[in-house]
N, C-alpha and C positions, 0 to 999 in steps of 0.2 A: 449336569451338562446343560440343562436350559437355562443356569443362572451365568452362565459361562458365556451363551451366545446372546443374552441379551446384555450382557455387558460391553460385549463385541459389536451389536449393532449399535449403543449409546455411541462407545469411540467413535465408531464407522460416521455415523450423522456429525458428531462432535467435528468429525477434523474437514468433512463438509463443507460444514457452516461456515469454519474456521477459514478457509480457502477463498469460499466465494466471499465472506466480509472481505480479505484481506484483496480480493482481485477486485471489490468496489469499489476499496481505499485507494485503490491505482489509479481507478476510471478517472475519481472523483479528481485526484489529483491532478493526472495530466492536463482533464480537460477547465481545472480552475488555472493553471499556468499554460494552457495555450500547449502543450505536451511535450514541455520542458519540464522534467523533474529534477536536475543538476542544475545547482546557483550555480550561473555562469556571471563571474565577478565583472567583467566586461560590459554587461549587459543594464542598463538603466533601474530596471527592476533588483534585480540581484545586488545594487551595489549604491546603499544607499548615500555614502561620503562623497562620490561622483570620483573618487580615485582609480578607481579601476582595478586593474593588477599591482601587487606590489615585486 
């Protein structure tokens, strides 16, 4: 039984960690595009041929 729940706290920490990396990868993101995450083709940044929408 103890090798069962420390198996369970490994996951437990594991999926943690897993969470808050993935919610820094968000931060990081919004706040290097200004907190646009969607290429908006419209948009100067987003659309480098200067065509826009097709």
């Amino acid at each position: 039984m103890a090798l069962m729940q420390w198996w369970g706290w490994l996951i437990l920490i594991a999926a943690v960690v897993a969470v808050g990396v993935g919610v820094l990868l968000v931060v990081q993101a919004r706040r290097r595009t200004g907190g646009v995450i969607i290429a908006d083709p419209d948009h100067p940044a987003d659309d480098p041929d200067g065509e826009g929408r097709r």
